[in-house]
N, C-alpha and C positions, 0 to 999 in steps of 0.2 A: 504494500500500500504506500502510495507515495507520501510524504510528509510536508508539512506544511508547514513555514517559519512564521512564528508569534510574529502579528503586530504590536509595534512596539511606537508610543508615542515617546516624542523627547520635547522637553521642556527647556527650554532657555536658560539659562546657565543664573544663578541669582546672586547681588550681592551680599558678602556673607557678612552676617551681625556681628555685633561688638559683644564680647563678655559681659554677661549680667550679671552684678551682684549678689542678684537673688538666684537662689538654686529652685529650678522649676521641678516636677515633678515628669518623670518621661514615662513614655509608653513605647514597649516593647513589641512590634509585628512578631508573632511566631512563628518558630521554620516550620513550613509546608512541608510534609513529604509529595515526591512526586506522585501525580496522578497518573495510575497504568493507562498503557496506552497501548491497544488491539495492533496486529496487524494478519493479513491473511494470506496466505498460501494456495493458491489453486492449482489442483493436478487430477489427472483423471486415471481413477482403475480401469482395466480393460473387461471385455467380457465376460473371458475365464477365470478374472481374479478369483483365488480362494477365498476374497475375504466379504465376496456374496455368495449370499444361499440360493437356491433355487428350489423351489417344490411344486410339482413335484421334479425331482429328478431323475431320466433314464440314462443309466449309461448302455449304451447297446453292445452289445457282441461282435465280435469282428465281422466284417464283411455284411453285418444286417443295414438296411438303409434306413430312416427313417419312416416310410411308409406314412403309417395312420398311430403314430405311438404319441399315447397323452402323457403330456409333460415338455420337461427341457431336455436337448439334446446338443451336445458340443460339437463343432464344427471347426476345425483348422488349416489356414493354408501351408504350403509348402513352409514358408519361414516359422512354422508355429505361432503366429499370431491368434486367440482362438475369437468365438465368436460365440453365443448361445443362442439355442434356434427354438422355439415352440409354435405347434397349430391352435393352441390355446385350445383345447379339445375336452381338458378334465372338466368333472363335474359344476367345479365353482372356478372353471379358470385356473391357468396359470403364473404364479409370482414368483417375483424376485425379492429380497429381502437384505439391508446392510443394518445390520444391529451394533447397537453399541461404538460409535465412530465420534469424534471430534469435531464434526463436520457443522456449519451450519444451512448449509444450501448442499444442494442435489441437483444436478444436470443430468437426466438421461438422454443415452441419442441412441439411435434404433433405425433401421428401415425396415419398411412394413407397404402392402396394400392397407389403403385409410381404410377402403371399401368392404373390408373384410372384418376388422377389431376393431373392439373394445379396449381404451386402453385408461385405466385410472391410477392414479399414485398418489401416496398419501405421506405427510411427516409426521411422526411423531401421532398425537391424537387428536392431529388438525384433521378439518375435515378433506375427504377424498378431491381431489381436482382430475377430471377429464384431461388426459390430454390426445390435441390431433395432432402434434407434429413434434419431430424429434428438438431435443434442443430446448427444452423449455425447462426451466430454473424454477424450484422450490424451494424456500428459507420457511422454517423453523417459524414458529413464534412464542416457543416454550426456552424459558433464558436454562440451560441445563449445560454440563460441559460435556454430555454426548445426547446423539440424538439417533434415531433410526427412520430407514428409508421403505417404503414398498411399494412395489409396482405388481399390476395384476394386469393380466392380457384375455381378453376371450374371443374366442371366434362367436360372431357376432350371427352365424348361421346353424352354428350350434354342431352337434353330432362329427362326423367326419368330412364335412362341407369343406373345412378351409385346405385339409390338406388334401382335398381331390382334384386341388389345383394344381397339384405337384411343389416341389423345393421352391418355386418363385412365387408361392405363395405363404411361405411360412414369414410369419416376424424374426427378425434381429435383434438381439441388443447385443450392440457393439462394445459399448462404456459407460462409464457415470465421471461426470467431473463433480469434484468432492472441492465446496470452499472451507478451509479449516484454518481456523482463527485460533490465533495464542496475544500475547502479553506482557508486554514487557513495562517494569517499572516506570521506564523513560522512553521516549516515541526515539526511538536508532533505526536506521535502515536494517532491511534482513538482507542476511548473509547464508550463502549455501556452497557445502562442501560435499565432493560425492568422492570414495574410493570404491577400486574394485577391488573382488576376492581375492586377489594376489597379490595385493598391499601388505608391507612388512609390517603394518603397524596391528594389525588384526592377531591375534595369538591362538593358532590353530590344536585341539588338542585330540586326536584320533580322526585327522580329516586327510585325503588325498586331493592331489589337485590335477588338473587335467587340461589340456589347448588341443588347438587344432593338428597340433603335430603326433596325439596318440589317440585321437577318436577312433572308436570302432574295439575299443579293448575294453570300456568301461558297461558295468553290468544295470546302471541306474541310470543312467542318460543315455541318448542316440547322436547319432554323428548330427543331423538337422539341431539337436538342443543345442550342443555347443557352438556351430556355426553361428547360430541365433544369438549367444549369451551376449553381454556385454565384454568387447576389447578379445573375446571370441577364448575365454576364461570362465573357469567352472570350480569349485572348489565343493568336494561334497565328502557323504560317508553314508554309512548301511549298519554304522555299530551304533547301537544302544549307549547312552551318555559319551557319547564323542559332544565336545565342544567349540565358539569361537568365540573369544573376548575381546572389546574394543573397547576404548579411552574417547570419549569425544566430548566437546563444547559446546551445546547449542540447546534450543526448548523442543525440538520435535526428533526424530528418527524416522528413517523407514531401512526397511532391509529386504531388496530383491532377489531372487530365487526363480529355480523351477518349481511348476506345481503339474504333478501328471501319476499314472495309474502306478508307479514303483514309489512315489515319496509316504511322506508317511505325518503322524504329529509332533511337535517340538513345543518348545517352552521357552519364552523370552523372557530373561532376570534383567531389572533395571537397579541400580546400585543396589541398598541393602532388601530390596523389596523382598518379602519373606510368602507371597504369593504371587509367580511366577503366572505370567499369561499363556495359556495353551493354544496352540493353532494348529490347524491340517494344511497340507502341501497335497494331499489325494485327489485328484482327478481321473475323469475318464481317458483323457488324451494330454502327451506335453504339450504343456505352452510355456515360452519364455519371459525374462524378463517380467514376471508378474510380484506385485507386490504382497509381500506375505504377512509383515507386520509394519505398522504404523502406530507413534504417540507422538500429538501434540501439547501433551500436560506436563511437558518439564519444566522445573525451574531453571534461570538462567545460569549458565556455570557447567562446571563437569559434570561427565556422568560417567558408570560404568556399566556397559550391557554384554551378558553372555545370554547366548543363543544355543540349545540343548536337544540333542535328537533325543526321541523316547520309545523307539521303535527299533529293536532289533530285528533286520533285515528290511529294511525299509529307509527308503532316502531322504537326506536333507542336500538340497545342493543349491550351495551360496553365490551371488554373481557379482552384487555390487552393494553399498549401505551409502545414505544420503542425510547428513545434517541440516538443519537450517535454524536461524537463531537471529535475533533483533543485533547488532554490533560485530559478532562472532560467531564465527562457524569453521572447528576444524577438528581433525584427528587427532588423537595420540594425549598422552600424559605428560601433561605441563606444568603439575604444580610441583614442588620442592618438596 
């Protein structure tokens, strides 16, 4: 958010008085603490992000197509970018769902026949809004520091109507752009720092790493993921409490990953946090580059975050982690 500099009147310069005999009695202005001051981040989850729900959800069987199947079905191109597809066909419709987020606005974008859905979305226990076109922005009107998103799809012909039109009649959602807002004591510009997985500063503890020079030997990712990753870098593992620990500066975090049908769930510790956040990386198909966990609830200053697979024989695989922070934003352990 761009910042804006105090106006500030200035007064004429006065001549200054002579010494009074008398001792007057003064009055003291009190120090103010500063007044916080918002600023917002926008960035958007894609499709396949793990960190929407979808229900119902089918993951289909290799080689089945989607036919007439009620629910969401995943959809990726060549580069693993994924996409979710439903004919909106169940009983009460199809949703999507982001619970528990930092967020105060919500942007879905979608393509769709208009002519075909039903499409409503709701925040929070506002009430429901219609919408007909991708792209349309819902803020909150409940002050919380997280809020949840839903979107419900129906085929508007009901039974198996929409998908007798074939794949070019199914809906899309492609993404959600999430505005998420933090706070800083004093209005500073934000600052953003991203490494990848193969940053010295990162403290790897039962992980393997992996590039494009030995794809085709690893058992939890495919030659397409890593091509995909980020700087074309993969850092992952399959053992049960294998670890990655990182030192950073800032009030929010994310940390990107694969999420696909070998990963598994993890656990993100944030300094002395004594309950750790659980997440899934499981999907029906990889996709890259997806966001796995996200907080914008830090305070401003250090932090310490380890990241914990909980699944033995099942994957964690790390690509790249992104700071951002009101003045500062960087890697590594800098206090003395």
């Amino acid at each position: 958010m761009a910042s804006q500099s105090p106006s500030i009147s200035q007064t004429p310069p006065q001549p200054q008085s002579q010494p009074s005999t008398t001792l007057q009695p003064t009055t003291e202005t009190p120090s103010l603490s500063p007044t916080p001051q918002s600023f917002t981040q926008v960035f958007r989850l894609s499709g396949g992000s793990p960190l929407v729900t979808f229900s119902p959800y089918i993951a289909l069987p290799s080689g089945q197509t989607t036919g007439s199947i009620r629910g969401w079905t995943e959809q990726a191109d060549a580069s693993g970018h994924e996409t979710m597809q439903t004919f909106g066909q169940d009983v009460d419709g199809t949703w999507m769902m982001i619970a528990n987020i930092s967020a105060q606005s919500f942007t879905p974008y979608f393509t769709f026949p208009s002519s075909s859905y039903d499409i409503t979305a709701q925040v929070d226990s506002d009430a429901p809004v219609a919408l007909s076109q991708s792209g349309t922005k819902l803020t909150s009107t409940l002050s919380a520091p997280s809020h949840q998103f839903r979107m419900k799809v129906a085929c508007k012909a009901g039974a198996n109507a929409c998908s007798a039109g074939g794949a070019g009649e199914a809906f899309r959602f492609e993404g959600i752009g999430l505005d998420m807002a933090s706070s800083s004591a004093v209005q500073k510009p934000t600052q953003n720092a991203t490494v990848d997985d193969s940053s010295k500063v990162i403290d790897y503890q039962g992980f393997a790493s992996t590039d494009t020079s030995r794809i085709g030997t690893q058992s939890i990712v495919n030659d397409a993921v890593v091509k995909s990753s980020k700087e074309k870098t993969l850092s992952y593992t399959a053992t049960r409490g294998a670890n990655a620990t990182v030192y950073f500066t800032g009030s929010s975090l994310q940390i990107i990953g694969v999420a696909g049908p070998s990963m598994g769930t993890f656990s993100v510790a944030l300094d002395s946090d004594a309950m750790p956040t659980i997440a899934n990386a499981t999907k029906g198909i990889f996709s890259v580059q997806q966001l796995l966990f996200y907080t914008s609830s830090l305070s401003e200053g250090e932090h310490q975050m380890t990241i914990t697979n909980l699944e033995e024989g099942k994957g964690l695989a790390l690509d790249s982690f992104s700071v951002s922070g009101p003045g500062v934003a960087c890697f590594g352990y800098v206090s003395a």
